[in-house]
PASEBA-1860 file (N, C-alpha, C; in nm, 3 decimals):
! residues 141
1> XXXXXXXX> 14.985/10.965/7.297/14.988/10.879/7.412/14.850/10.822/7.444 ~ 14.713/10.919/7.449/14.599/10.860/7.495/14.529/10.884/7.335 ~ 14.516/10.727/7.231/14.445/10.801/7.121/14.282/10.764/7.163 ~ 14.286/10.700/7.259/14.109/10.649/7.297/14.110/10.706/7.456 ~ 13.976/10.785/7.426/13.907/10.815/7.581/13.778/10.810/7.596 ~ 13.762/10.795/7.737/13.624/10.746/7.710/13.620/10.832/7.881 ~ 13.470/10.903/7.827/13.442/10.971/7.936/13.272/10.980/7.981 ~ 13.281/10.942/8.103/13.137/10.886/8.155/13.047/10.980/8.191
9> XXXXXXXX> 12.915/11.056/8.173/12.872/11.146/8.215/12.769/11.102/8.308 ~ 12.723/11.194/8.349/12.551/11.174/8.430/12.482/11.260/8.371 ~ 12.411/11.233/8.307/12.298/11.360/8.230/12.216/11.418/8.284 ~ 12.161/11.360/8.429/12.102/11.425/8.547/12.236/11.536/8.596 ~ 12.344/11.576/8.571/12.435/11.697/8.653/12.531/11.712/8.537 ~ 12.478/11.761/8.429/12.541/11.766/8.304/12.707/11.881/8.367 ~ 12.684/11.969/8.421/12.773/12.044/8.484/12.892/11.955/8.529 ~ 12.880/11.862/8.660/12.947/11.767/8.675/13.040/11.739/8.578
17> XXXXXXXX> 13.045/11.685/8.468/13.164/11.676/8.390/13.169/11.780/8.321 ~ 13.126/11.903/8.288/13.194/11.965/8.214/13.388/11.946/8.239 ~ 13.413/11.978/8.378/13.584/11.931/8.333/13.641/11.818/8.308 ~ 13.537/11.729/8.334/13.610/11.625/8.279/13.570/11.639/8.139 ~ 13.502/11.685/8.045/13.507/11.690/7.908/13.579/11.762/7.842 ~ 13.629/11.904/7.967/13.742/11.980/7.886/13.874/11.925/7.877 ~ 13.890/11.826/7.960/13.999/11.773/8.024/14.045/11.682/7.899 ~ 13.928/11.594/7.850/13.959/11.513/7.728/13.937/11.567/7.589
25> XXXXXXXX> 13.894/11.724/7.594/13.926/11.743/7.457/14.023/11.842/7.449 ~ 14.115/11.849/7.598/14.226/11.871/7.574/14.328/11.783/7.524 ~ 14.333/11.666/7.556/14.422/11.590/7.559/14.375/11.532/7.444 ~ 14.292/11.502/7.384/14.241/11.464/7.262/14.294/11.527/7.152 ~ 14.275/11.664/7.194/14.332/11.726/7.082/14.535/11.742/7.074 ~ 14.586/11.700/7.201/14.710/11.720/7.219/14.779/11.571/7.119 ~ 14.697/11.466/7.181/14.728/11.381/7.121/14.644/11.334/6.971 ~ 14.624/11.380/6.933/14.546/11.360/6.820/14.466/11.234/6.810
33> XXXXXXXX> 14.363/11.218/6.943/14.287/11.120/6.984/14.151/11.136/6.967 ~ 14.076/11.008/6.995/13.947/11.056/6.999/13.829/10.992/7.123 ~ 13.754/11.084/7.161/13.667/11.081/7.263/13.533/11.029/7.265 ~ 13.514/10.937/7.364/13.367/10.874/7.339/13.286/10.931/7.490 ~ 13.205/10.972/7.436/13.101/10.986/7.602/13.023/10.867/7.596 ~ 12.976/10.857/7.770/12.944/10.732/7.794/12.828/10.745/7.891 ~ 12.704/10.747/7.873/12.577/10.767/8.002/12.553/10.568/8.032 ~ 12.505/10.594/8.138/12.494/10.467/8.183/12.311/10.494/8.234
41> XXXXXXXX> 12.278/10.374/8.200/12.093/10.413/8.221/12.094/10.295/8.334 ~ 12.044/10.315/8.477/11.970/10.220/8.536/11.864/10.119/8.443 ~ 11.897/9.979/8.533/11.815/9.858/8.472/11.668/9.910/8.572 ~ 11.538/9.885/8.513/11.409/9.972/8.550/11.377/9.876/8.624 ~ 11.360/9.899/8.754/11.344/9.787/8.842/11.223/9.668/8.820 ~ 11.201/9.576/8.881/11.071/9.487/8.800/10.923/9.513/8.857 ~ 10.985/9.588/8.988/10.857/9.612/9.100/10.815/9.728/8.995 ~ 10.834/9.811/8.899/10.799/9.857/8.833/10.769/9.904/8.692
49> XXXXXXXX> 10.800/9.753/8.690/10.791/9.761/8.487/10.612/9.735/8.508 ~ 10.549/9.700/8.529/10.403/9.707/8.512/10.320/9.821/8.554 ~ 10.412/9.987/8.574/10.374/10.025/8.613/10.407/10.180/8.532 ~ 10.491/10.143/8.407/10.561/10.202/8.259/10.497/10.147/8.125 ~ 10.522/10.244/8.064/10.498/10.203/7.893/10.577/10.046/7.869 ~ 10.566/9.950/7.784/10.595/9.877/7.720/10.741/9.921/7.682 ~ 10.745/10.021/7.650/10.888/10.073/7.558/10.945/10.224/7.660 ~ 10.935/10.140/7.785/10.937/10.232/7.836/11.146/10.255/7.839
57> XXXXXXXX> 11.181/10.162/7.837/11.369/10.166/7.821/11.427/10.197/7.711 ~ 11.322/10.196/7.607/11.361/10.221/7.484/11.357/10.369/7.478 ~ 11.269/10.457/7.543/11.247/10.577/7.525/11.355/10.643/7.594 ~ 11.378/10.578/7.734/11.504/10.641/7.792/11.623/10.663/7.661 ~ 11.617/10.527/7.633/11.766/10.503/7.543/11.730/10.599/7.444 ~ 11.690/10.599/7.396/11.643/10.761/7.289/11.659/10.904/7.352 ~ 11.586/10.887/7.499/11.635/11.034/7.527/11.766/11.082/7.585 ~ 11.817/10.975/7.613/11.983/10.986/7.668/12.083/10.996/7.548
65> XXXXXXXX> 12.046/10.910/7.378/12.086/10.959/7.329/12.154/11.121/7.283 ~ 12.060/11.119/7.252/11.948/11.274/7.203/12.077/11.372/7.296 ~ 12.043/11.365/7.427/12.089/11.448/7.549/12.265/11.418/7.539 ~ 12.299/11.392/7.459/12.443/11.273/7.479/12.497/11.376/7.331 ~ 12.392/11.359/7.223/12.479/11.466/7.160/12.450/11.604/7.105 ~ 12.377/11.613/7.250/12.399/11.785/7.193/12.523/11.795/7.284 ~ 12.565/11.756/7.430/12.702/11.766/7.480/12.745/11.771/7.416 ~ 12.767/11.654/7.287/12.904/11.637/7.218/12.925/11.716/7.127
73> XXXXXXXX> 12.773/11.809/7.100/12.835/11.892/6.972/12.863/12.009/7.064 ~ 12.809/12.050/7.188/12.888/12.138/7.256/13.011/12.148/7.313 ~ 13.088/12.037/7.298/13.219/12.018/7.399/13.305/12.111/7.338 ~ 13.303/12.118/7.175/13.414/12.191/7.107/13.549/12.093/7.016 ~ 13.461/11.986/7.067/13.535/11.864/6.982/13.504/11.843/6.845 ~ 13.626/11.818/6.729/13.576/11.809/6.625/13.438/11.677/6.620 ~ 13.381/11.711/6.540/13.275/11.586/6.513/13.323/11.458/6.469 ~ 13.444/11.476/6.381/13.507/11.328/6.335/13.544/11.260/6.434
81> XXXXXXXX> 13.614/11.342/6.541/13.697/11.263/6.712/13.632/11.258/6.799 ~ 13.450/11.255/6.798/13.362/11.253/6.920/13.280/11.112/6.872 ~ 13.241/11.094/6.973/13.117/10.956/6.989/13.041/10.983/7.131 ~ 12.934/10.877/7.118/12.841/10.870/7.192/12.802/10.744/7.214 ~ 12.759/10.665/7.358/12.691/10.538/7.341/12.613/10.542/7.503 ~ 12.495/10.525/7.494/12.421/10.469/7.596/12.425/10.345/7.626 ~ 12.414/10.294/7.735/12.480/10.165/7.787/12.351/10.143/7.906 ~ 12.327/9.958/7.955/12.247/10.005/8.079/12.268/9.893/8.171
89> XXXXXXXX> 12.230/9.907/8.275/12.344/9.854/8.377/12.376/9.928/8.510 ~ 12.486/9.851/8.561/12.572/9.933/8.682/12.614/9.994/8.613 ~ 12.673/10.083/8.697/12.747/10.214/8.655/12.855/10.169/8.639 ~ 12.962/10.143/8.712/13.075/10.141/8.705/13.096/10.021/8.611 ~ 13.071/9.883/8.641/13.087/9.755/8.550/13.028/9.821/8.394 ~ 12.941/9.879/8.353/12.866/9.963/8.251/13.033/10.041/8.153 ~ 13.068/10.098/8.294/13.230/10.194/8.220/13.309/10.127/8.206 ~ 13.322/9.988/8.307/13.484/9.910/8.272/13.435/9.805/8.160
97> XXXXXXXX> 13.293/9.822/8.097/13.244/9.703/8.012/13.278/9.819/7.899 ~ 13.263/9.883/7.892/13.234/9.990/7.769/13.381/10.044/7.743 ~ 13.491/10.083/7.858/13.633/10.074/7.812/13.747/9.968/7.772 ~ 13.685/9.835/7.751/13.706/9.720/7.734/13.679/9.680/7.604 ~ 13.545/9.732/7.563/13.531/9.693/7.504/13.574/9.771/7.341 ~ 13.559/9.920/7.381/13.665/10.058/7.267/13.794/10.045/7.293 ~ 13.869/9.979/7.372/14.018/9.922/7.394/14.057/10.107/7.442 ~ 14.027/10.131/7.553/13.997/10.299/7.573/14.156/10.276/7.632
105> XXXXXXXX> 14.225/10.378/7.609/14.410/10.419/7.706/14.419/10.493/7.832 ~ 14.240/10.564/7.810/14.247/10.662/7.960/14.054/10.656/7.990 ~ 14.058/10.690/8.080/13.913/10.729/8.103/13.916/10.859/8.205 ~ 13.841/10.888/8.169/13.843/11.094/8.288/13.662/11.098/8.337 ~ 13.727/11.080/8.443/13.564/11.117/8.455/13.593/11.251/8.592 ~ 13.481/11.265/8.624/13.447/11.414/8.722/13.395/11.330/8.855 ~ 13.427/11.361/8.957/13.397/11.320/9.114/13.372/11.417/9.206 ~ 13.319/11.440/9.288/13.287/11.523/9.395/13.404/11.504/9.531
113> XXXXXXXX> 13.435/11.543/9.619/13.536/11.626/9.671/13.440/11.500/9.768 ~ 13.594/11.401/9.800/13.518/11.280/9.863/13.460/11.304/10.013 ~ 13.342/11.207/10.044/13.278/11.262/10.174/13.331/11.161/10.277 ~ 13.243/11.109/10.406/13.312/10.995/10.515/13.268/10.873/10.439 ~ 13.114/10.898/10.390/13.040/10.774/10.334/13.071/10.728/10.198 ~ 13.169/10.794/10.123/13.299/10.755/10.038/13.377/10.677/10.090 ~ 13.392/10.677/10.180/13.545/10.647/10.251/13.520/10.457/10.256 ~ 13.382/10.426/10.312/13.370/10.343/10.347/13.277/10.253/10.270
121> XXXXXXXX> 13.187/10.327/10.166/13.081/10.252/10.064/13.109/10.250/9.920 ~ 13.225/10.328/9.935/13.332/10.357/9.778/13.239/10.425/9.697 ~ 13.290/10.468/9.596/13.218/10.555/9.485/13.187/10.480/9.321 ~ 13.163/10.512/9.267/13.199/10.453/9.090/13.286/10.538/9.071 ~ 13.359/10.625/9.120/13.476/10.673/9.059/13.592/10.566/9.123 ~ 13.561/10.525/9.251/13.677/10.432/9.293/13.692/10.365/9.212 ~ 13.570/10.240/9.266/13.551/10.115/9.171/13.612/10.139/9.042 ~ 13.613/10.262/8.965/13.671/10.238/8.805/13.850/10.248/8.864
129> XXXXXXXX> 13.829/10.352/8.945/14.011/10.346/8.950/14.039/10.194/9.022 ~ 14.024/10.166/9.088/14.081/10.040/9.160/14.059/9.941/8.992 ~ 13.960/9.923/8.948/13.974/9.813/8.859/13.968/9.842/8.699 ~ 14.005/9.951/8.689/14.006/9.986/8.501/14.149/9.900/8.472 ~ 14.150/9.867/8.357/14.270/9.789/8.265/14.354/9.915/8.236 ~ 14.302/10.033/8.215/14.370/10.166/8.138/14.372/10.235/8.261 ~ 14.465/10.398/8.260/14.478/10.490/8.302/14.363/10.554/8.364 ~ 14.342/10.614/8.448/14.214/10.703/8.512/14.241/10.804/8.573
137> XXXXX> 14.209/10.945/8.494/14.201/11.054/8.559/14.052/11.124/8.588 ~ 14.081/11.126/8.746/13.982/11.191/8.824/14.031/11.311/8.813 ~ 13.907/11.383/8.821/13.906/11.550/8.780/13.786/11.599/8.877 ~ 13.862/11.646/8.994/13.773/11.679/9.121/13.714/11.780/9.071 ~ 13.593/11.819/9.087/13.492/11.940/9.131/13.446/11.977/9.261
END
């Protein structure tokens, strides 16, 4: 049913998704699918690019790699049915650009146990549910 998933992490609260990663290599493995993790890197603001290395986005994108798959070799997912891609950007437009573009059937990501200032400034977990093309399971912590 879901052979593409795509699951968004924060590498600053690697914990944070752990269920949503068990979540998709459950179902990954139920359906004989396969799983892409997805970090999203802030664009480095301009008031402070003269104030960074030259290569200073490039290094991020290297170390988010890097950080992206040792998760993936920890999730417990075979290596053939895992991926990885750093992306940079908004967050949320970053996930509905990046499940758009792997033609993803579900996306799972992990959310926090919504607050008042949820209610009213929305989350990137909304934003993906209100506007993903595919399925979205939130997986409260």
């Amino acid at each position: 049913m879901f052979k593409s998933i795509l699951v968004p992490i924060d590498l600053a609260d690697t914990d944070l998704a752990k269920p949503a990663i068990a979540t998709a290599a459950t179902l990954s493995q139920t359906w004989n699918g396969t799983v892409r993790l997805l970090n999203v890197l802030p664009m480095t603001p301009v008031m402070l690019a003269e104030y960074v290395p030259a290569d200073f986005d490039e290094q991020q994108r290297q170390t988010s790699e890097e950080a992206l798959a040792i998760v993936a070799r920890e999730s417990g997912i075979d290596a053939a049915r895992i991926s990885s891609v750093v992306r940079q950007g908004g967050i949320y437009h970053e996930i509905l650009e990046e499940a758009a573009h792997m033609k993803a059937e579900l996306i799972v990501m992990t959310s926090h146990r919504p607050a008042m200032r949820t209610y009213f400034l929305g989350s990137n977990a909304g934003h993906v549910v209100r506007y993903a093309k595919c399925s979205v399971l939130v997986v409260r912590h």
